[in-house]
C-alpha positions, 0 to 999 in steps of 0.5 A, a space after each residue: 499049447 503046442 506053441 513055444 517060449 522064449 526063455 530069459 537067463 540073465 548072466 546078472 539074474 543067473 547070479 544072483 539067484 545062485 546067492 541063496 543062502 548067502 543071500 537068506 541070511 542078508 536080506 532076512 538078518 541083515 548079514 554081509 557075509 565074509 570070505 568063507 573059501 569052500 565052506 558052507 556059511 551056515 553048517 560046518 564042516 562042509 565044503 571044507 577041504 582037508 589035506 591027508 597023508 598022501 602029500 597033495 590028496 585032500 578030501 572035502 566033507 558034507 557034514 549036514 547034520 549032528 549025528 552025521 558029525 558024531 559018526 565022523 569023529 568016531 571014524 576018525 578017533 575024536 569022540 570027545 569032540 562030539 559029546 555032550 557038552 563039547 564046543 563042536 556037538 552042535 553045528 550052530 557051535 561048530 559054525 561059532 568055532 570054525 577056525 579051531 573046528 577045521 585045524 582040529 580036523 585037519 590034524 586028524 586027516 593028516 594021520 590018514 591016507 585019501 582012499 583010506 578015509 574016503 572008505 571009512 567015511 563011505 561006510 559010515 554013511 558021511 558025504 565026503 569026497 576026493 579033491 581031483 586034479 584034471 588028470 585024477 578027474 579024467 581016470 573016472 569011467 564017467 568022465 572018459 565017457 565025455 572025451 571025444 577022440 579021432 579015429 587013432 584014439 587021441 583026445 581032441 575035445 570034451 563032449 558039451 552038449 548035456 543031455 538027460 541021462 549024460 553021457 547016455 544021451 537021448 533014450 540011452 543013446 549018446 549022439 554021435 559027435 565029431 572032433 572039433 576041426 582043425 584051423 581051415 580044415 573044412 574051407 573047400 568044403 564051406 566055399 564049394 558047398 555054400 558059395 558054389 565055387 569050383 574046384 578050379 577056382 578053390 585052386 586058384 585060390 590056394 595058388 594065391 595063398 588066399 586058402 590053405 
C-alpha cells in the first residue's frame, strides 16, 4: 500500500503470549502449572542443567524425542534406562519420573568432563549446550562481534540495536556505532549546536560551574 502502520506490543499481551505451553495445557486441561526451574513442562530431559566433573561447568539438553533419548543413554553408558519397558523409554514416562530422571543423570555427567560431553553428545546428533558465565559467553567469535570499543581497544558498551544477519547488519554491513558517552561529554556541542550559545558564553557557563 505504500503507507505505514503502527504496531501495538504490549509488555501484558508480550507476556502472555510467551505462556504457550504452559498456557495450552491450562486452558485445554485445566492444568496450573508448578515451578519446573529450566525444565520444559511436557518433555524431559530438556532445559535441565546438568553439573559435570568440571567444578562449576554444567550443560543443558534438548532431548525432543524417544530415539534422541536413546542415543544419549548409549553416550553416556546408561542403556538400560532407555529399553523396553524401563520407567524413562518414553517421554510421558520420563515426564511422570522427573525427580529420579534428573539425579540419575545427574550421576551420570558428574563422570564427565563439559567439552567432553558437549563433543560426544554433538556427535550423536543430541541438542545440548554449555551454561556460560559473562566471561565464557564473551570468549565466543559471535559475542565479541557485539562489543563495541574506543579507539584503544577497551570495552565500552555492547551493540543493541538487531539487524537481520546480526552482527553483519544490513546486506552484510554492520552500521558503524559509537561508544555510549561519558556523563557531559557532549554538553558544548548540544548547548552550541542546538541553542545557538557561543564559545564565550559556554565559557562563562563552565567559569559558573553551571557545565563542566
Amino acid at each position: 500500500t505504500g503507507k505505514g502502520g503502527v504496531v501495538n506490543a504490549s509488555l501484558m499481551g508480550s507476556a502472555v503470549t510467551a505462556l504457550v505451553n504452559q498456557a495450552t495445557a491450562y486452558l485445554i486441561g485445566g492444568h496450573v502449572p508448578q515451578r519446573l526451574g529450566s525444565d520444559h513442562p511436557t518433555i524431559a530431559p530438556y532445559g535441565t542443567v546438568f553439573d559435570t566433573r568440571d567444578a562449576g561447568k554444567q550443560v543443558t539438553l534438548g532431548v525432543g524425542s524417544d530415539a534422541q533419548f536413546r542415543s544419549l543413554c548409549a553416550v553416556i553408558g546408561r542403556d538400560a534406562m532407555a529399553a523396553e519397558g524401563s520407567k524413562f523409554a518414553r517421554n510421558p514416562d520420563r515426564c511422570a519420573n522427573r525427580r529420579e530422571l534428573n539425579e540419575t543423570l545427574s550421576a551420570a555427567f558428574r563422570e564427565w568432563d563439559r567439552d567432553e560431553l558437549l563433543k560426544a553428545l554433538a556427535a550423536a546428533k543430541i541438542p545440548s549446550g554449555a551454561v556460560n558465565d559473562m566471561a565464557d559467553a564473551f570468549k565466543q567469535p559471535r559475542a565479541e562481534e557485539l562489543v563495541i570499543r574506543d579507539g584503544e581497544g577497551q570495552a565500552v558498551g555492547l551493540r543493541q540495536i538487531s539487524f537481520k544477519g546480526c552482527p553483519e547488519g544490513v546486506d552484510g554491513q554492520a552500521p558503524p556505532l559509537s561508544p555510549p558517552p561519558h556523563f557531559g561529554e557532549h554538553t558544548r556541542e548540544v548547548l552550541g549546536e542546538l541553542l545557538g550559545l557561543d564559545a564565550v558564553r559556554l565559557d562563562e557557563l563552565a567559569t559558573k560551574g553551571v557545565i563542566g
